[in-house]
C-alpha positions as CSV (number, residue, x, y, z in Angstrom):
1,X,-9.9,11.1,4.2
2,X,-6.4,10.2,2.9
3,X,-5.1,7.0,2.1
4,X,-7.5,4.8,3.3
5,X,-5.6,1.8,1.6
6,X,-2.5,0.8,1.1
7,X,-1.3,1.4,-2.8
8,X,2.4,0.0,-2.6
9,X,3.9,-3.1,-1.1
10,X,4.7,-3.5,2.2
11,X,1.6,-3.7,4.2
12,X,1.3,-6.4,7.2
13,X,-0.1,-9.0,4.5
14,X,0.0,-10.3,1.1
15,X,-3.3,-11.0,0.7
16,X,-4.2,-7.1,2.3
17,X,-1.8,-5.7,-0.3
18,X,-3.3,-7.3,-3.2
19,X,-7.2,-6.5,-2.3
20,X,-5.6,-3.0,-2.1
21,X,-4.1,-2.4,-5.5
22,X,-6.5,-4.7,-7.1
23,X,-9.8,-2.7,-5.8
24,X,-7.8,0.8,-6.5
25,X,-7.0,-0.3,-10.3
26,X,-10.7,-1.6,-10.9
27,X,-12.0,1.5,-9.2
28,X,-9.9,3.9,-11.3
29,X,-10.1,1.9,-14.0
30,X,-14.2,2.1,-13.9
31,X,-13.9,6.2,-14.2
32,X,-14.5,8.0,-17.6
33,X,-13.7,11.5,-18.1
34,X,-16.7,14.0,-17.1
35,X,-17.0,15.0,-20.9
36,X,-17.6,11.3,-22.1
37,X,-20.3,11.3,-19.6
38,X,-22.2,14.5,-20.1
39,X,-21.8,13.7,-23.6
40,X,-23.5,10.4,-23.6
41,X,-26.8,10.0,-24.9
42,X,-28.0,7.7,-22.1
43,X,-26.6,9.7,-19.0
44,X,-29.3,10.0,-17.0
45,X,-30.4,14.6,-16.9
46,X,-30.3,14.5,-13.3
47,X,-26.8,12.7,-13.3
48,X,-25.5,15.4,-15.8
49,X,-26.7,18.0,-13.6
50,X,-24.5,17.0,-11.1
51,X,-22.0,16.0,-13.0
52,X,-21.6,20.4,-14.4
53,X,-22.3,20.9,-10.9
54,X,-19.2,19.4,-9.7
55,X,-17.0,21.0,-12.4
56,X,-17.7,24.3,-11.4
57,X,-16.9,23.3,-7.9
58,X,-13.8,22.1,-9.5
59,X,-13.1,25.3,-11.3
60,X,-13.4,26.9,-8.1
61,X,-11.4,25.3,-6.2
62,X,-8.3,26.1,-8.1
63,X,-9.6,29.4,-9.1
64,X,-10.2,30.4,-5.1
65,X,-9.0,28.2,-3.0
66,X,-5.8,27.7,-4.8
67,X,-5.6,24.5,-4.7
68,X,-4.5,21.8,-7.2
69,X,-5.1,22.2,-11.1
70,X,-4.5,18.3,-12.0
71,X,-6.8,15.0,-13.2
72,X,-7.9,14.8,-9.5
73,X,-12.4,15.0,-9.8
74,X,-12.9,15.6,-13.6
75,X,-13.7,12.1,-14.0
76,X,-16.9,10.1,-12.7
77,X,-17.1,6.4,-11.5
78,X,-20.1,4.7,-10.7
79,X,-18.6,2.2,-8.0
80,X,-22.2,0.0,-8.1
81,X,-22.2,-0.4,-4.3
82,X,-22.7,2.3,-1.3
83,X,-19.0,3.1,-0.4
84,X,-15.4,3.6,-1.9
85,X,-14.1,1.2,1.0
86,X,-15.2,0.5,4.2
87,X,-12.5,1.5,7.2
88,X,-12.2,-0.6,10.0
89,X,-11.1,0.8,13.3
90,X,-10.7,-0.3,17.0
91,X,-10.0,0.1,20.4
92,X,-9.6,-1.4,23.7
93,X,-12.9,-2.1,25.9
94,X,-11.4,0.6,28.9
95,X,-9.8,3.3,26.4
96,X,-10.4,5.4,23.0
97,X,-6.6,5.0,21.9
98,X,-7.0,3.6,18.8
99,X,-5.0,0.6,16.8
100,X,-2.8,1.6,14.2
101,X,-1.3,0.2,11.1
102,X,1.4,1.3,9.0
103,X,1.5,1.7,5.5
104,X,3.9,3.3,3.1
105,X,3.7,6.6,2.2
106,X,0.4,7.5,4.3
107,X,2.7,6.4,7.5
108,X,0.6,5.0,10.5
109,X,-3.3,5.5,10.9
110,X,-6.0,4.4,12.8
111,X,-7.7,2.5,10.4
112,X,-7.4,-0.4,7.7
113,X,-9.7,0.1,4.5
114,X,-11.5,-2.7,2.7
115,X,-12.8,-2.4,-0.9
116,X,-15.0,-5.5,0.1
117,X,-17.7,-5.3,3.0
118,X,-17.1,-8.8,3.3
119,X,-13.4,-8.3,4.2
120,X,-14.0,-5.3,6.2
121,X,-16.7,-7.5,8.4
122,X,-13.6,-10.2,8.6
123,X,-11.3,-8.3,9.6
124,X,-13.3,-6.6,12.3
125,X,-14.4,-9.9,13.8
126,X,-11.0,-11.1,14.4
127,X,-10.1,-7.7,16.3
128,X,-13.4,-8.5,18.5
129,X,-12.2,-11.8,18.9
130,X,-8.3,-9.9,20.4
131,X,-11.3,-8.4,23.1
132,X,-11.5,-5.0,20.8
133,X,-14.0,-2.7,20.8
134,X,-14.5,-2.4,16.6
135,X,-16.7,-0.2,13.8
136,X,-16.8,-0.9,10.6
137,X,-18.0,2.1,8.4
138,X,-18.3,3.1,4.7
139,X,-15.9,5.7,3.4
140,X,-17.0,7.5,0.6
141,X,-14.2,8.7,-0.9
142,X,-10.1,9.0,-0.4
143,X,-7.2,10.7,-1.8
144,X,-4.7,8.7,-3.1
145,X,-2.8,12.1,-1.9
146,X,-1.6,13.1,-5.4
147,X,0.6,10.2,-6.2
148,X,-2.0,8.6,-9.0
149,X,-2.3,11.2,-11.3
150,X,-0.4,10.0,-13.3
151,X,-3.3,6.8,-13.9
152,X,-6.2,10.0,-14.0
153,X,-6.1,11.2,-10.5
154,X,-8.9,10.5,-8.1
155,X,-12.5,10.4,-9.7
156,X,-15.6,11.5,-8.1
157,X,-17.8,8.4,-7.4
158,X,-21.4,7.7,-7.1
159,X,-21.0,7.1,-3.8
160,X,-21.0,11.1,-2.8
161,X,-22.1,12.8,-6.8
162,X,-25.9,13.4,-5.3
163,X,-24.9,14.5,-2.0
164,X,-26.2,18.1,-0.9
165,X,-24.6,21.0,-3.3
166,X,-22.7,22.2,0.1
167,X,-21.3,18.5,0.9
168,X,-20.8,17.9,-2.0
169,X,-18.5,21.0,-2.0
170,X,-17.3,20.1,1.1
171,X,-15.7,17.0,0.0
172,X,-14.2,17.8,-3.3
173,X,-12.3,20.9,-1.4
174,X,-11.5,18.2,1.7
175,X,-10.1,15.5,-0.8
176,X,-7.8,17.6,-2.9
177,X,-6.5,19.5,0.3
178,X,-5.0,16.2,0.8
179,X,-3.0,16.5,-2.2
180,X,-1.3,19.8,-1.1
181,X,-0.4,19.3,2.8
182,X,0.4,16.3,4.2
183,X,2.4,14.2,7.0
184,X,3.2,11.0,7.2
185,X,1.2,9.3,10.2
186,X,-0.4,12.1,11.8
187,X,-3.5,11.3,11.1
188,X,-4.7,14.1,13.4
189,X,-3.3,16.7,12.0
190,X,-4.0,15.8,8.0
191,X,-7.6,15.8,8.9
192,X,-7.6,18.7,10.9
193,X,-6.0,20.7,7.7
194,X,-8.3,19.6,5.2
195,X,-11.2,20.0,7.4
196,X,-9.9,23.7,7.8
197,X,-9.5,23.9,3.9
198,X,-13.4,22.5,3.5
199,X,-14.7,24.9,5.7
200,X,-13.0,28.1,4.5
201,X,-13.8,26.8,1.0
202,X,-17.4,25.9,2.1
203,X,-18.2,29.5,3.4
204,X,-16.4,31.4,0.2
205,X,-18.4,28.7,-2.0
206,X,-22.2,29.3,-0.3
207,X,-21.1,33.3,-0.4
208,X,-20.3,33.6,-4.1
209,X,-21.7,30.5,-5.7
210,X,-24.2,29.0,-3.8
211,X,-27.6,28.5,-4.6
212,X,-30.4,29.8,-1.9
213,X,-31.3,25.9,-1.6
214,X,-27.6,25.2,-1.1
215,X,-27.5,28.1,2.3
216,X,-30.9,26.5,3.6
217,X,-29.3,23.3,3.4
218,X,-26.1,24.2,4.7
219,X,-27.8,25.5,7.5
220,X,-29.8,22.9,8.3
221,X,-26.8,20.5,8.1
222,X,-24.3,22.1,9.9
223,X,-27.4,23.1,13.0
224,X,-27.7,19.0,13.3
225,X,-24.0,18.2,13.1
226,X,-23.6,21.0,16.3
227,X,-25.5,19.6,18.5
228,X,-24.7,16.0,17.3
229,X,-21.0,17.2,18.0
230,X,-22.1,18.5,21.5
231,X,-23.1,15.4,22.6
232,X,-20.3,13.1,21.4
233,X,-17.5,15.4,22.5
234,X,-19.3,15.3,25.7
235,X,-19.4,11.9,25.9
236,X,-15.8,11.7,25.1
237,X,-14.4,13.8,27.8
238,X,-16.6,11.8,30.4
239,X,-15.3,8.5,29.1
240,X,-11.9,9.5,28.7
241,X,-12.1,10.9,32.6
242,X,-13.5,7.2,33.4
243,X,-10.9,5.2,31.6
244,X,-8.3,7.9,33.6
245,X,-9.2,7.4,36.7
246,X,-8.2,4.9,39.6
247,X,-11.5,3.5,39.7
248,X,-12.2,-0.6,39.8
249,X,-12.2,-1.9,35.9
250,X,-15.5,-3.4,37.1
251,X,-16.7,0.5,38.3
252,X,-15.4,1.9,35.4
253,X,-17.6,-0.7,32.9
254,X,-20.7,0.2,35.1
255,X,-19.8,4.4,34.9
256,X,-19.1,3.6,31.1
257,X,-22.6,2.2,30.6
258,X,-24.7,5.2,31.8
259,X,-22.3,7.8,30.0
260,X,-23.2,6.0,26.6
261,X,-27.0,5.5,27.8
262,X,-27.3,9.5,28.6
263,X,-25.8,10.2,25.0
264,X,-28.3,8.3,23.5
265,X,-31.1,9.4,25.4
266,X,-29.8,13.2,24.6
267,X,-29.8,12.1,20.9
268,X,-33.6,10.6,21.0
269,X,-34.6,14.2,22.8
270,X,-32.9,15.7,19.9
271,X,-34.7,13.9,17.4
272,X,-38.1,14.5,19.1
273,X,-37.3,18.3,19.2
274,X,-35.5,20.5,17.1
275,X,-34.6,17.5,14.4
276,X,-38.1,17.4,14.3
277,X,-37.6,13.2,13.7
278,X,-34.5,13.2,11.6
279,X,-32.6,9.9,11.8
280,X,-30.0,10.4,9.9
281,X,-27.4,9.9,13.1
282,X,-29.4,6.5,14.3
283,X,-26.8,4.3,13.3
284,X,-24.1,6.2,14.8
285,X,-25.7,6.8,18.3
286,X,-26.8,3.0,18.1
287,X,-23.5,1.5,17.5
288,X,-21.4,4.0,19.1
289,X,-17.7,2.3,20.9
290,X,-14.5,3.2,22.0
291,X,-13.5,2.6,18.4
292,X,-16.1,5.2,17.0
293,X,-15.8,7.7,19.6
294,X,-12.1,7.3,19.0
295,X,-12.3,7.9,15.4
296,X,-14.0,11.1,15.9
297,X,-11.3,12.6,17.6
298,X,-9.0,13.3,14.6
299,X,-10.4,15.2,12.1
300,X,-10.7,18.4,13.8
301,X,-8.6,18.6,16.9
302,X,-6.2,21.3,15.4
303,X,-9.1,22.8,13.2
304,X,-9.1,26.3,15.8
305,X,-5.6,26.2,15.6
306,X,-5.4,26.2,12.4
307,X,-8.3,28.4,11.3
308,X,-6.4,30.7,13.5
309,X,-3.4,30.5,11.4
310,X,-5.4,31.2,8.2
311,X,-6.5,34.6,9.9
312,X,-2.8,35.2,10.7
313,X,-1.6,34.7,7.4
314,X,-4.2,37.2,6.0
315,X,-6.6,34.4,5.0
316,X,-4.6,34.3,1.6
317,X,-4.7,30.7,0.8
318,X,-1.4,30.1,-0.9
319,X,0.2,31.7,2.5
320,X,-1.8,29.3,4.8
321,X,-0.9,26.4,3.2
322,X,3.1,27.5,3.2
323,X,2.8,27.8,6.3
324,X,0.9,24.5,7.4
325,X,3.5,23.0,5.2
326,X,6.1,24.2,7.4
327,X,4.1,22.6,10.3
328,X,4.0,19.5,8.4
329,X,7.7,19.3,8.1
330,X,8.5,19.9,11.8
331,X,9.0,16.5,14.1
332,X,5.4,16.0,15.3
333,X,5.9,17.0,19.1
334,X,6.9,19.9,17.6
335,X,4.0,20.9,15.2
336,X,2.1,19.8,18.1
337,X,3.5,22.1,20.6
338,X,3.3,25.1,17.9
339,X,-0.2,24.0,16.9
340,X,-1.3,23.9,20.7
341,X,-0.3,27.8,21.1
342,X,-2.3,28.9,18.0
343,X,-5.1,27.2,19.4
344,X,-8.2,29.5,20.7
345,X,-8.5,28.6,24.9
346,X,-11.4,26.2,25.4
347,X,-12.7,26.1,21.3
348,X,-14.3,22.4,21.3
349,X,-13.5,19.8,18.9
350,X,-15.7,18.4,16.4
351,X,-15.7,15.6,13.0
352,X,-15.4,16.2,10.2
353,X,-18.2,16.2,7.0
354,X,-18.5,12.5,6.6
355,X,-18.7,11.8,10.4
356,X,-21.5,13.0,12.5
């Protein structure tokens, strides 16, 4: 995810600015270069393990996915809590358009990050109290989009290091995708690309360098997140036909209720099938809103579209990401018109890694 807080002055607050550049600095500041680490005596094995594990993922990102050879993930943090920040986003009770706020350079965005849970929880209780539909949920990482190099470049965390070899991957190829295309407030769109980039890099990663745990897992992981995927989307499209229609507010509450009952009870079935009891989506499903249903929506609307622009450009990487640059550069009705006829007809959308 990119620039989940706001580095420079000029956010809607004082007091949001400063927990901003003071949580970035003490994060950054908390990192120690991956050498330091794997040469120190009390570095736990497992730790180091994951530690050289990353580094080749590293390598091979700039060695096959061509993408950026800087400080960026060859240093390590351990944050001591669960998440890098923790987003806040909301939405009206009767719609999944989603607040923004503006921030320099990242432009406007969905969300508002928190380095503090505490803050995070505050600031999502007044938006309740505004009549919002709100989630609050950890982030584990962020891309300060190439602009802190400079003070070491973004560090991999403790908050992701142990994650399956595929996510872990994944993320590291999502993150520094950030750092090579980018426009200012379309949230949809950055997403979309380094969702692309994760998933090319993903499937070249498993086929060259992947261990056979890594493709069992990968499977496994990306059968749950389909059908998890299935059902949101689902749910989506019937609540965004509700909130469309001419219906009574007090009809559309009642038609709202039973589309977010069925999507539970779809997810329970799938747990007592094929998940064979896995829980990891439990929180989602439980505390699914407007304003998480919302959320899910941008990180891989243009991911056909643009998959399908990697195929045109011969699936050479450096091509691809000219070209989404030139997207990137085009007013945004524009790249979304241009975007829209790459798409593949009826392709479904879906979240990306760190969502369900």
């Amino acid at each position: 995810m990119a620039g989940t807080v706001c580095l420079t002055s000029g956010c809607s607050s004082l007091g949001y600015v400063g927990q901003s550049i003071g949580g970035h600095l003490s994060l950054v500041s908390s990192a120690k270069p991956i050498d330091d680490w794997l040469a120190a005596p009390d570095t736990a094995a497992p730790l180091k393990a994951r530690l050289e594990l990353s580094q080749r993922i590293r390598d091979f990102a700039v060695r096959e996915l061509q993408l950026p050879d800087n400080r960026s993930y060859r240093s390590f943090a351990d944050l001591h809590r669960p998440a890098a920040v923790w987003n806040v986003a909301a939405a009206p009770e009767l719609s999944l358009k989603l607040q923004t706020w503006c921030y320099p350079v990242v432009g406007c965005v969905g969300y508002r990050g928190y380095y503090d849970l505490a803050g995070a929880e505050g600031e999502g209780e007044a938006l309740r109290q505004q009549g919002l539909e709100v989630t609050v949920y950890p982030v584990p990482a962020y891309s300060t989009l190439g602009k802190m190099n400079w003070l070491g470049g973004d560090p991999l965390l403790n908050t992701f290091i142990q994650w399956p070899e595929i996510e872990l991957a994944r993320l590291i190829f999502h993150e520094l995708s950030h750092q090579v295309v980018y426009a200012p407030g379309d949230t949809m769109f950055n997403e979309s690309f380094a969702t692309t980039v994760e998933r090319l890099g993903g499937e070249r990663w498993l086929a060259a360098e992947g261990s056979e745990l890594a493709r069992t897992q990968a499977r496994q992981i990306d059968e749950r997140r389909a059908d998890a995927r299935r059902v949101i989307f689902a749910t989506r499209a019937e609540l965004e036909a509700i909130y469309r229609s001419g219906l009574a507010d007090e009809d559309k509450r009642r038609r709202k209720a039973e589309a977010l009952a069925h999507m539970r009870a779809e997810h329970e079935a799938l747990k007592a099938g094929p998940w064979k009891g896995y829980t990891g989506y439990d929180a989602f499903f439980a505390k699914a809103n407007n304003a998480s249903l919302g959320i899910q929506a941008a990180y891989l609307n243009w991911v056909p579209a643009l998959t399908a622009l990697f195929e045109r450009e011969g699936r050479d990487f450096k091509r691809f990401y000219a070209a989404a640059g030139r997207l990137a550069a085009l007013p945004r009705a524009e790249r979304e018109a241009t975007l829209q006829a790459l798409a593949p007809a009826n392709d479904a959308f879906s979240p990306d890694h760190r969502n369900p």
